[in-house]
N, C-alpha and C positions, 0 to 999 in steps of 0.2 A: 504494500500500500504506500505511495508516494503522496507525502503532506508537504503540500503546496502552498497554506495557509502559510504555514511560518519559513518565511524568507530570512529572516535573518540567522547571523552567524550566531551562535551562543557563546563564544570569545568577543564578542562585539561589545557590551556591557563593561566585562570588567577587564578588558584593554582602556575602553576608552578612562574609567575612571584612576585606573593605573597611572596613562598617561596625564591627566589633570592634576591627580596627587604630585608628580615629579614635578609637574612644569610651575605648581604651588608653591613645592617647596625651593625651587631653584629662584623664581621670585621672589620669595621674603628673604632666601641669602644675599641675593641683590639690591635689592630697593628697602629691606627693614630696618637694619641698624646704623642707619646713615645719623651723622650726628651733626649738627649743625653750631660754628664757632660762635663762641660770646662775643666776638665783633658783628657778626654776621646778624645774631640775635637784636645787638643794640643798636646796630641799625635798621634793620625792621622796626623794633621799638620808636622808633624815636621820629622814622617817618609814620608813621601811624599819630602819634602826637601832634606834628607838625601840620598833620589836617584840622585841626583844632583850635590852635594857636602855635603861639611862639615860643619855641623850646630854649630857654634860658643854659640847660644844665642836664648833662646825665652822666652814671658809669654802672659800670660792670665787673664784680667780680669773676675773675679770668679761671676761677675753680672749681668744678662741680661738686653739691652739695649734695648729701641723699635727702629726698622727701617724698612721705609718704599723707595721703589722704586714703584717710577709710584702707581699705584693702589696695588702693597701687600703690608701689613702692618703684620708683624713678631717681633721678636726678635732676637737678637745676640748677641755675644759677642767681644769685644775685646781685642785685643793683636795683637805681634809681633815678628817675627821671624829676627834675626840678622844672618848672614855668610860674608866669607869672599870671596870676586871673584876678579880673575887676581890680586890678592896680595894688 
């Protein structure tokens, strides 16, 4: 009896999720742990300010701290942005 119904391969399923799984994990080795420099950061900062008013003043500590909210636990940096508002 020849089932005609079912065309497909039955390697078809879990190749392709096989392949998805790899090409997952080869992306977040690539593109997740990218870190981005405390200059890099305080200039972001500081043009984002700069739509606002007039930035007088800022800096950054150049060391990463650990900090944790609720359950993530990350790093950061600090620093601080000074302006001047309503005089």
């Amino acid at each position: 009896m020849n089932d005609s119904n079912n065309s497909l391969n039955p390697w078809l399923l879990p190749v392709t999720l096989g392949a998805s799984g790899v090409v997952g994990f080869l992306a977040g080795k690539l593109f997740g742990q990218r870190r981005i420099s405390a200059d890099q950061i305080l200039k972001m900062i500081r043009d984002d300010f700069k739509r606002e008013g007039e930035v007088t003043g800022s800096w950054i500590n150049q060391h990463r701290i650990p900090y944790q909210r609720f359950a993530v636990k990350t790093e950061a940096y600090e620093g601080g942005v000074t302006r001047l508002e309503d005089n």
